[in-house]
C-alpha positions in Angstrom: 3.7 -0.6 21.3 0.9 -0.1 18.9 -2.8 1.1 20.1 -5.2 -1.3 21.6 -7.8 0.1 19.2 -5.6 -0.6 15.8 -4.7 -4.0 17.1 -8.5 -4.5 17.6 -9.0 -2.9 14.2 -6.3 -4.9 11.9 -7.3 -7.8 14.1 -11.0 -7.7 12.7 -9.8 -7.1 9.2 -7.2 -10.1 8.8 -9.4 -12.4 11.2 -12.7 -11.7 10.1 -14.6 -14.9 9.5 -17.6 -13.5 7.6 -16.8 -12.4 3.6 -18.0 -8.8 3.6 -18.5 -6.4 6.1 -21.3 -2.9 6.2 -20.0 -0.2 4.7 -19.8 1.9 7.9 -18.2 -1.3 9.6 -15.5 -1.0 7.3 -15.4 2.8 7.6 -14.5 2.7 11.5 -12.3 -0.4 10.6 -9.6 1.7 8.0 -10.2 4.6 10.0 -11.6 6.3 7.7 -14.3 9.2 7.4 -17.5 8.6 5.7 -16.5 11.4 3.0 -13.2 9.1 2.3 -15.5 6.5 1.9 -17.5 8.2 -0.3 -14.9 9.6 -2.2 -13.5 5.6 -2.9 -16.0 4.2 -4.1 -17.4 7.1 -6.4 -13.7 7.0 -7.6 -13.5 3.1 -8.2 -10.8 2.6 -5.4 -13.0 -0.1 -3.9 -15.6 -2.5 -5.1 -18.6 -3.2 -3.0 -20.6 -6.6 -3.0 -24.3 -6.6 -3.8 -26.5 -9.1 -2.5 -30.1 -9.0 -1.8 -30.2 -7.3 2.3 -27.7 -4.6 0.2 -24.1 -3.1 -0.5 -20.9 -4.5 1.7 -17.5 -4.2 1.8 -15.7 -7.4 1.0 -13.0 -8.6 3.4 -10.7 -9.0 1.0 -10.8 -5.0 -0.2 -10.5 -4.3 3.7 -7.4 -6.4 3.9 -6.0 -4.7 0.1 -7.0 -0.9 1.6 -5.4 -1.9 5.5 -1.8 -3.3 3.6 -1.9 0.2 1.7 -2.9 1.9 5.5 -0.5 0.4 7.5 3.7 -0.6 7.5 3.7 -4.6 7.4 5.8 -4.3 10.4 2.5 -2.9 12.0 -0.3 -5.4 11.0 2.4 -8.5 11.9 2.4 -6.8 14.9 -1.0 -6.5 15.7 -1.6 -9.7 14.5 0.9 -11.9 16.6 1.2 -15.1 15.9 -1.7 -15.0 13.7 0.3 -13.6 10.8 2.1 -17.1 9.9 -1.3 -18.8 8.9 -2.8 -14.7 7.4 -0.1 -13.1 5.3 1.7 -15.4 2.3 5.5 -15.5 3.4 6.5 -13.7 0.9 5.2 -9.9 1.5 5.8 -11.1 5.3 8.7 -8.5 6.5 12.1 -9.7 7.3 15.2 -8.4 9.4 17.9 -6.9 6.9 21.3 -5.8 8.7 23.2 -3.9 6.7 26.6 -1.4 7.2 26.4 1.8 5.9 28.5 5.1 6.9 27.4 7.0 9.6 26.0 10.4 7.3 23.4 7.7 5.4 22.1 6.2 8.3 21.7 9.9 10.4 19.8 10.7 6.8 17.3 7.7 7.2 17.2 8.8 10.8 16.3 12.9 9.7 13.6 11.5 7.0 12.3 9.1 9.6 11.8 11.6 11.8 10.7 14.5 8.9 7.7 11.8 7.6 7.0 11.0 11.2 7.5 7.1 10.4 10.5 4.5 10.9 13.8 4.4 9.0 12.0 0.9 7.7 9.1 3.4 6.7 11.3 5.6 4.8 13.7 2.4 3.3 9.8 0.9 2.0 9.0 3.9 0.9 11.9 4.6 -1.2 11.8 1.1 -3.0 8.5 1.6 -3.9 8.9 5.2 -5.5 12.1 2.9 -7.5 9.8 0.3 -8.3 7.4 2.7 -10.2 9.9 4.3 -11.6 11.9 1.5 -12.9 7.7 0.0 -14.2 7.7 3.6 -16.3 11.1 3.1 -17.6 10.5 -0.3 -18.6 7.4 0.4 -20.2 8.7 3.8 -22.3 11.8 1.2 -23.7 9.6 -1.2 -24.5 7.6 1.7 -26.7 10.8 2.9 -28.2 11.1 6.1 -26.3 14.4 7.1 -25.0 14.5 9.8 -21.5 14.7 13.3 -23.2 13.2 12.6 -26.4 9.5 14.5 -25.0 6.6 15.1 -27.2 8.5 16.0 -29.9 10.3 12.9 -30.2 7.1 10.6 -29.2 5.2 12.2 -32.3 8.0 11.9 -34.7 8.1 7.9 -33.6 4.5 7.4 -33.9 4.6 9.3 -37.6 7.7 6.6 -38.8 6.0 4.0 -38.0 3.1 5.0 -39.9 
């Protein structure tokens, strides 16, 4: 059972009718400190709005930043029966049964329990660590460079092709 204050929160974000919010709006709404504020948007990790009464925070940022916050399996939650008309099926979370042996699942269990989260958590997790990985790989093959071949081999490459 989630919090009444981050239904009310992910609620405002996903339901909010206006297209921006304040800045400190948004702040309480990600749960975030003004200094973590601060920090994103001198780093470029969010882009305000400027119109003429000021800087806001779009909704659509909040809703980017609160998918990055929070497990889908939260914000469907928290969102009820609002999430079919919200979230685009296809990031929508779906019930997977799978059979593993015992020693796996007590492992999901253990890291569940180790990063404080659910064995979903960890499993979403996982694939997204694969998913950059595989992006890297993809993208050193597609420049020619093999895993092991380091600096060495990366200079050598760029100096036959010249």
């Amino acid at each position: 059972m989630l919090e009444p204050d981050l239904i009310f929160r992910i609620r405002h974000i996903f339901l909010q009718p206006r297209p921006h919010v304040s800045i400190m709006q948004a702040t309480g709404l990600l749960g975030w400190t003004r200094r973590q504020m601060s920090e994103a948007v001198e780093n470029g990790e969010v882009e305000l709005c400027t119109t003429p009464l000021g800087k806001w925070f779009p909704r659509v940022e909040m809703m980017a930043k609160a998918l990055e916050i929070w497990p889908m399996h939260v914000i469907e939650e928290a969102l009820g029966d609002d999430a079919d008309g919200i979230l685009p099926q296809a990031i929508r979370s779906a019930e997977l049964r799978v059979r593993l042996p015992r020693h796996h699942i007590d492992m999901l269990e253990y890291r569940a329990d180790q990063q404080e989260t659910t064995v979903s958590g960890v499993l979403a997790s996982g694939a997204g660590r694969h998913r950059q990985r595989a992006h890297r790989g993809a993208v050193g093959r597609a420049a020619g460079v093999r895993r092991g071949d380091g600096l060495a081999g990366l200079l050598m490459k760029r100096l036959i092709r010249r």
